[in-house]
C-alpha angles and dihedrals in degrees: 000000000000096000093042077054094043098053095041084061093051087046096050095050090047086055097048093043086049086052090051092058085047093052087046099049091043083058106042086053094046127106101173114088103209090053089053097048089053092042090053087050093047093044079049103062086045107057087053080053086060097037096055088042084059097051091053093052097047087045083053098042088239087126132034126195125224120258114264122271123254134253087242094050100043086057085051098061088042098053095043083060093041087051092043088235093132 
């Protein structure tokens, strides 16, 4: 029961992330203002949705972040977009 639980919260995270790209790009195309109001609200709302989702899969262990990143390799992004090499 624990792992069918555990993939329909991956699933659904993949879906709402997948939702966000499609509110940013709406927004960014839109040149009506009252559309983009309502699209930042709904992208919004989406995004907490995503948030508290998060938080339930990292209190259930279904999903683990990364480790944090080093001093040394935080200085070394920065300086590869300092630099332009990106």
């Amino acid at each position: 029961m624990q792992l069918q639980e555990k993939v329909m919260v991956a699933d659904t995270l993949a879906g709402i992330n997948g939702e966000l790209v499609r509110y940013a790009e709406m927004i960014a195309q839109s040149e009506n203002k009252e559309l983009k109001q309502t699209l930042k609200q709904m992208r919004n709302a989406c995004e907490q949705s995503q948030e508290e989702l998060y938080n339930i899969a990292r209190e259930k262990s279904y999903y683990v972040p990364a480790s944090k990143a080093t001093a040394d390799e935080v200085a070394h992004v920065k300086a590869l977009f300092t630099k332009g090499t990106l």
